[in-house]
Chimera marker file (.cmm) of the C-alpha trace (Angstrom):
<marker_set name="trace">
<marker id="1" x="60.760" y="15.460" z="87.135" r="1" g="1" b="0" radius="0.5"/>
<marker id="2" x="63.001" y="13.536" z="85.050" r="1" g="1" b="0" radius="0.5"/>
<marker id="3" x="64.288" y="17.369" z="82.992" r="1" g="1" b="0" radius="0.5"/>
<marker id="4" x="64.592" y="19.198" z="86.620" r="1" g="1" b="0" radius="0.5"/>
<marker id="5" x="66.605" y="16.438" z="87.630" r="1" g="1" b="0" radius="0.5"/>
<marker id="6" x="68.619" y="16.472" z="84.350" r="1" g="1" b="0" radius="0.5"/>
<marker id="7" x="68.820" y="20.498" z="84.682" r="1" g="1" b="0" radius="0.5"/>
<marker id="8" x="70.157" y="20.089" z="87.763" r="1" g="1" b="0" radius="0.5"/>
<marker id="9" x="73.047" y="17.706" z="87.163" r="1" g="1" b="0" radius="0.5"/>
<marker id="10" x="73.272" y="20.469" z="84.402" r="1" g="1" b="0" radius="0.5"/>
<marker id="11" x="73.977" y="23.264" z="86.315" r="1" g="1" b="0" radius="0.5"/>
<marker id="12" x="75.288" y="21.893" z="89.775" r="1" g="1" b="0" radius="0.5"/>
<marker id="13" x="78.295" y="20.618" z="87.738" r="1" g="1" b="0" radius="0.5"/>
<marker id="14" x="79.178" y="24.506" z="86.338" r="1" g="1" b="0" radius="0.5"/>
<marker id="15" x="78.366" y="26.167" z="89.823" r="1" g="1" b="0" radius="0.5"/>
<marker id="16" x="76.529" y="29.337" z="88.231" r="1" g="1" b="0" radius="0.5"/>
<marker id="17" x="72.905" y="28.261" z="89.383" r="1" g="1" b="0" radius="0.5"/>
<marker id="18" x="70.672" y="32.090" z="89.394" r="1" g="1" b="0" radius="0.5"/>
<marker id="19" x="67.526" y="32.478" z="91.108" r="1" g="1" b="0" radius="0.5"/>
<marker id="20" x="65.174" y="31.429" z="87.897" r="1" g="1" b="0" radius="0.5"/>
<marker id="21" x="67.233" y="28.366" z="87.044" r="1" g="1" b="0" radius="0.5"/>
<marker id="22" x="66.878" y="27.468" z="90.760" r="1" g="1" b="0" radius="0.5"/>
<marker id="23" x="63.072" y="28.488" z="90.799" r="1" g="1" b="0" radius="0.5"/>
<marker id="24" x="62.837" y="26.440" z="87.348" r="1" g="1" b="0" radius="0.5"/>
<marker id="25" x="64.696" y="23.065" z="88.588" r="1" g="1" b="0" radius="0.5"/>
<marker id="26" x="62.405" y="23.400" z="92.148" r="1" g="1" b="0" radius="0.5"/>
<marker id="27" x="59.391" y="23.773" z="89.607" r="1" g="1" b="0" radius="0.5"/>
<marker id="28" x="60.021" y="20.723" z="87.206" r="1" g="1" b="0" radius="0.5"/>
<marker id="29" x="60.805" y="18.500" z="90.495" r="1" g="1" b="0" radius="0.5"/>
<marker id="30" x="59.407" y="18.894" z="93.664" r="1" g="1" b="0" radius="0.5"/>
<marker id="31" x="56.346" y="21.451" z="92.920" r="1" g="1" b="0" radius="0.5"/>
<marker id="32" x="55.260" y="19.380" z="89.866" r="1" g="1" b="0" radius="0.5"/>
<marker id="33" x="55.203" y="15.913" z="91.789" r="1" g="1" b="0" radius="0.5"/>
<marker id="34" x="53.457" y="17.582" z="94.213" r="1" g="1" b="0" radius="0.5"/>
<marker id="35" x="50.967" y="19.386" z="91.587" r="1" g="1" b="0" radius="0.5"/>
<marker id="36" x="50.214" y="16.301" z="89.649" r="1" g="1" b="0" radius="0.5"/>
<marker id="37" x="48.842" y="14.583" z="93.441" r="1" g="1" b="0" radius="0.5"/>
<marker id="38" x="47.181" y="17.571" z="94.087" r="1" g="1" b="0" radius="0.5"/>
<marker id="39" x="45.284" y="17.566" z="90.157" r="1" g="1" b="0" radius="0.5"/>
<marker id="40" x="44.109" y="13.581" z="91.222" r="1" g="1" b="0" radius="0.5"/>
<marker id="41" x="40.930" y="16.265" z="92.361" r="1" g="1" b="0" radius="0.5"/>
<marker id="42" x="39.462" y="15.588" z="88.695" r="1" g="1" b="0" radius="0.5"/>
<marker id="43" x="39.044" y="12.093" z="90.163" r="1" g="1" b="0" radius="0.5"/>
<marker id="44" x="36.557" y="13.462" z="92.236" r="1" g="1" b="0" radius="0.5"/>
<marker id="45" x="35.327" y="16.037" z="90.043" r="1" g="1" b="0" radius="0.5"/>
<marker id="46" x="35.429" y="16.897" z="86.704" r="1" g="1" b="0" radius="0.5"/>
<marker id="47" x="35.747" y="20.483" z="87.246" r="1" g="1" b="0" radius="0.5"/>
<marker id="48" x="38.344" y="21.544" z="85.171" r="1" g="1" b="0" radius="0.5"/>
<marker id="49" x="38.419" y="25.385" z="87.018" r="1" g="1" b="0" radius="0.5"/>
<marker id="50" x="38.833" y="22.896" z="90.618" r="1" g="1" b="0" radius="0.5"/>
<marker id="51" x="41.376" y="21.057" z="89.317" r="1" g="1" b="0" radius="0.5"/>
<marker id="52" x="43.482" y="23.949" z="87.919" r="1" g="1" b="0" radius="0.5"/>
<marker id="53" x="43.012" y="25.277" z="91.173" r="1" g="1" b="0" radius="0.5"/>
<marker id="54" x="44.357" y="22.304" z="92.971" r="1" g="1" b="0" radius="0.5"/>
<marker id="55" x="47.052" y="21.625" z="90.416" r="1" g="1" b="0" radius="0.5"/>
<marker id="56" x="48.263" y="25.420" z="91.438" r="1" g="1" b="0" radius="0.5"/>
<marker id="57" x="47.984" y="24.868" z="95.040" r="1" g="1" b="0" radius="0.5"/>
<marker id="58" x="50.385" y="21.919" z="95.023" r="1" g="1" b="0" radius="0.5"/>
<marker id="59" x="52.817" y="23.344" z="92.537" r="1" g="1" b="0" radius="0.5"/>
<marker id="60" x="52.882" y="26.382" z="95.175" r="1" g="1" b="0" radius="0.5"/>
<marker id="61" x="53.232" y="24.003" z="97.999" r="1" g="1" b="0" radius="0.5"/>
<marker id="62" x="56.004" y="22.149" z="96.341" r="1" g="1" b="0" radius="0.5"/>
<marker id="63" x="58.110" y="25.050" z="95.995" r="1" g="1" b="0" radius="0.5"/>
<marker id="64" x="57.561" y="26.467" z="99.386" r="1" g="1" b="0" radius="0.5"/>
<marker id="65" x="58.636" y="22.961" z="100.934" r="1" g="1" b="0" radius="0.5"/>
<marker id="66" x="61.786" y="22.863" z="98.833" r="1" g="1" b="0" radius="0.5"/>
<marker id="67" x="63.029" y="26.398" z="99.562" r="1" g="1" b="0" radius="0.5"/>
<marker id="68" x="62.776" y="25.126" z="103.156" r="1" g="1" b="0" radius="0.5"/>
<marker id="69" x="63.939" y="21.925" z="102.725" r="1" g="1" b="0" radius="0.5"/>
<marker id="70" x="66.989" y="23.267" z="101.188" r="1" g="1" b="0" radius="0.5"/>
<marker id="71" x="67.284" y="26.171" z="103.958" r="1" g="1" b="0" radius="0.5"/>
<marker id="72" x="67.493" y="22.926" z="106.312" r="1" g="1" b="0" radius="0.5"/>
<marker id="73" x="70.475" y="22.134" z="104.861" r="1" g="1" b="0" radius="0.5"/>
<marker id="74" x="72.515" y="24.812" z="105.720" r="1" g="1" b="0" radius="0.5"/>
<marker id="75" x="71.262" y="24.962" z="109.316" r="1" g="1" b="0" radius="0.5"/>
<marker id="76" x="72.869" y="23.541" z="112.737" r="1" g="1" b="0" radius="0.5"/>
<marker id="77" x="69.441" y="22.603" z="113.884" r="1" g="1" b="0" radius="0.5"/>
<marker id="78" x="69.420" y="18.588" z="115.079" r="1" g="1" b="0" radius="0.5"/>
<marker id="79" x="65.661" y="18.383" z="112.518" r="1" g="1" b="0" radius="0.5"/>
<marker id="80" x="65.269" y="14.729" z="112.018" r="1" g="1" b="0" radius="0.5"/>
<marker id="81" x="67.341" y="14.181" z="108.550" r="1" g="1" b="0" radius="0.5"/>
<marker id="82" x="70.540" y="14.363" z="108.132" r="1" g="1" b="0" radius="0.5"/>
<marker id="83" x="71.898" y="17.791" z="107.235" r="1" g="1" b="0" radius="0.5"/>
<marker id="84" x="74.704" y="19.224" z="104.589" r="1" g="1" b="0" radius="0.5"/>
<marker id="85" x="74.145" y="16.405" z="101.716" r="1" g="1" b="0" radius="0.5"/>
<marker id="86" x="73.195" y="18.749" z="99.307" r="1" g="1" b="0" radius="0.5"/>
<marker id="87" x="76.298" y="20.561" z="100.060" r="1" g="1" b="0" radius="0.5"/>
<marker id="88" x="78.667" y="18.073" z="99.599" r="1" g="1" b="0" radius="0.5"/>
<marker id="89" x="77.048" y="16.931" z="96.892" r="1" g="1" b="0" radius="0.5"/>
<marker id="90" x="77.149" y="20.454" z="95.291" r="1" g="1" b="0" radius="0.5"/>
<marker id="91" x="73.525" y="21.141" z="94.723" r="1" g="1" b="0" radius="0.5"/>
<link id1="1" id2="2" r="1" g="1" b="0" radius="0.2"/>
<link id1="2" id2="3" r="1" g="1" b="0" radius="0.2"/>
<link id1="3" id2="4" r="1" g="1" b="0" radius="0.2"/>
<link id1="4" id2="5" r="1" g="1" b="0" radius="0.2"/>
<link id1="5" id2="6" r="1" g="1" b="0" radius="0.2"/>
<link id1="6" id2="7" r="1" g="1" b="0" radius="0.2"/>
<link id1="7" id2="8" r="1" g="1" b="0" radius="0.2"/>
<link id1="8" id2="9" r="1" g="1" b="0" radius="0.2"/>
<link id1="9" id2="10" r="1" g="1" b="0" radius="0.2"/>
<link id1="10" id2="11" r="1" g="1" b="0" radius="0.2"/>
<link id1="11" id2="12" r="1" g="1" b="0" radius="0.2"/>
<link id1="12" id2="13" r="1" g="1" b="0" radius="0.2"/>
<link id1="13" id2="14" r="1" g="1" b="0" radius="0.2"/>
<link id1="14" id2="15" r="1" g="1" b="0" radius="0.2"/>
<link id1="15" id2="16" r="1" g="1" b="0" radius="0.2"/>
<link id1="16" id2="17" r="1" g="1" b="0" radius="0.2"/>
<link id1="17" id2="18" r="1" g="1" b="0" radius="0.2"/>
<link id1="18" id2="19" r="1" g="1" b="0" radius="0.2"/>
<link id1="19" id2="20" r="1" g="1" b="0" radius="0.2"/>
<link id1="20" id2="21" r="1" g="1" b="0" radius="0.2"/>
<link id1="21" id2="22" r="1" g="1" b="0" radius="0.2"/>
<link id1="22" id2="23" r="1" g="1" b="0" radius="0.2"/>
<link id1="23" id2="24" r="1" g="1" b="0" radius="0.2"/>
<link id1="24" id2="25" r="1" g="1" b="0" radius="0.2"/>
<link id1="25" id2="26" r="1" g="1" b="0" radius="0.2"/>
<link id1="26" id2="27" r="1" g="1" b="0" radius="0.2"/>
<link id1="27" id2="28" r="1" g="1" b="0" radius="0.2"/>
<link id1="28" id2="29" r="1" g="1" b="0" radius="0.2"/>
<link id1="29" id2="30" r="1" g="1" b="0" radius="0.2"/>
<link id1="30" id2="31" r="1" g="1" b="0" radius="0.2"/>
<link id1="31" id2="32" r="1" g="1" b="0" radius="0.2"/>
<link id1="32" id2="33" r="1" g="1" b="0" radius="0.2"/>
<link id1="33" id2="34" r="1" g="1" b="0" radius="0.2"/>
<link id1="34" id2="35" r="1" g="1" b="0" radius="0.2"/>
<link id1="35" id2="36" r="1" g="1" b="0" radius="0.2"/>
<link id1="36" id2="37" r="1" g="1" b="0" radius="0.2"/>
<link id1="37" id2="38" r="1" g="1" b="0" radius="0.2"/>
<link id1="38" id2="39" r="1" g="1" b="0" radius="0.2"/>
<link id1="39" id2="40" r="1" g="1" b="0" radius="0.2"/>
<link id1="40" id2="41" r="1" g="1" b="0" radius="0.2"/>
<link id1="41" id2="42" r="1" g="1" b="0" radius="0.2"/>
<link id1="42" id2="43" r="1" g="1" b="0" radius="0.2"/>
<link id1="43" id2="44" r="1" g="1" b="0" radius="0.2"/>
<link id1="44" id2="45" r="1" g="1" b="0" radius="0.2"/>
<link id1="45" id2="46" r="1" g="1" b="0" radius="0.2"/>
<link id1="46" id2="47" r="1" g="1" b="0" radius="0.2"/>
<link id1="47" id2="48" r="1" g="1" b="0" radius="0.2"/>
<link id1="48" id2="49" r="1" g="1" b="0" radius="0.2"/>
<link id1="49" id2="50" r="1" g="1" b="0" radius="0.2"/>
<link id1="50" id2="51" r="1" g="1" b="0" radius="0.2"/>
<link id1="51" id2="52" r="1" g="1" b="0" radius="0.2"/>
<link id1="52" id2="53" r="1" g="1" b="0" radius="0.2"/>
<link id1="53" id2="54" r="1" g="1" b="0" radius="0.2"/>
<link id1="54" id2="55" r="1" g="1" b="0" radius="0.2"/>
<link id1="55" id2="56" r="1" g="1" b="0" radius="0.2"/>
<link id1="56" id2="57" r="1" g="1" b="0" radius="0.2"/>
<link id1="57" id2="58" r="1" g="1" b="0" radius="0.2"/>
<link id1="58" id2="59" r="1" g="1" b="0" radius="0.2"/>
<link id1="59" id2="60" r="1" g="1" b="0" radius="0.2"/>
<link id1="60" id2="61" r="1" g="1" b="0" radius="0.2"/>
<link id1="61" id2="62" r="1" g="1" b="0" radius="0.2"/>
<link id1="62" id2="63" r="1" g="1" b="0" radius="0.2"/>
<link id1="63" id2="64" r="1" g="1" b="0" radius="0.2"/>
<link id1="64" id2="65" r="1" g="1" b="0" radius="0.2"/>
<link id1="65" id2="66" r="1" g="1" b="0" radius="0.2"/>
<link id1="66" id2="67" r="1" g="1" b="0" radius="0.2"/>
<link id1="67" id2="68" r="1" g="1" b="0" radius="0.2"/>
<link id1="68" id2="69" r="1" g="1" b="0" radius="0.2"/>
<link id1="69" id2="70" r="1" g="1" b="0" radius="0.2"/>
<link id1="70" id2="71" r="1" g="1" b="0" radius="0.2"/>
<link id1="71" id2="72" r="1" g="1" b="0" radius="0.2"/>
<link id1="72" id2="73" r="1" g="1" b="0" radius="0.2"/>
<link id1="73" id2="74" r="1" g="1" b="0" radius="0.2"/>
<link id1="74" id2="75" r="1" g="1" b="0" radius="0.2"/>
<link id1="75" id2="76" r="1" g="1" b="0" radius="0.2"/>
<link id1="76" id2="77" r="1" g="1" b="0" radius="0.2"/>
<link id1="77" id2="78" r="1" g="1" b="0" radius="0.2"/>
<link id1="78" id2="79" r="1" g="1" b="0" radius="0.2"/>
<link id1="79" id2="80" r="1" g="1" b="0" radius="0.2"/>
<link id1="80" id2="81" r="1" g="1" b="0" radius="0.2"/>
<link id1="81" id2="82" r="1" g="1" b="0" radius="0.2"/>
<link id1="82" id2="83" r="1" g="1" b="0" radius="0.2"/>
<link id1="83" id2="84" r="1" g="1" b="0" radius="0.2"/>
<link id1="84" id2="85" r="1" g="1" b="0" radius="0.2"/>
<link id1="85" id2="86" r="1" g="1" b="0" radius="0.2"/>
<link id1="86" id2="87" r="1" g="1" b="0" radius="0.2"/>
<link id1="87" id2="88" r="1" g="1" b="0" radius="0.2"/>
<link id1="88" id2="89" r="1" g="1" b="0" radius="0.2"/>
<link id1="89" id2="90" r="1" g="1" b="0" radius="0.2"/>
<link id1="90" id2="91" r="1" g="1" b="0" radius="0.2"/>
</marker_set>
């Protein structure tokens, strides 16, 4: 989490974020805090193929809620957060 974060300050200061350095940053924050929850399923079982599985269904998950989590952010939409930080804080 610590690099995404690091890659963001990164690129947010230059402005010239592309789709696979966005996809990348999303990865390395969100969708791998959300993977390493999801791999706690070894806890249960030691099913290496199950936890893999797991692992890639909250890295997915991740992603998918940040894409819309940032799509929030440019809406009008009264959605329970405030709206626009990201924005003025050029992310």
């Amino acid at each position: 989490m610590s690099e995404g974060e690091l890659l963001q300050i990164e690129k947010t200061r230059k402005l010239d974020i592309k789709e696979d350095i966005y996809f990348e940053i999303i990865r390395r924050k969100t969708a791998s805090l959300l993977a390493s929850a999801c791999a706690g399923a070894w806890s249960t079982t030691a099913d290496d193929e199950t936890t893999e599985k797991m692992r890639l269904f909250g890295e997915k998950v991740g992603v998918a809620f940040q894409i819309k989590d940032d799509l929030f952010d440019y809406g009008t939409a009264n959605i329970g957060k405030p709206t626009g930080i990201d924005i003025r804080e050029k992310k």
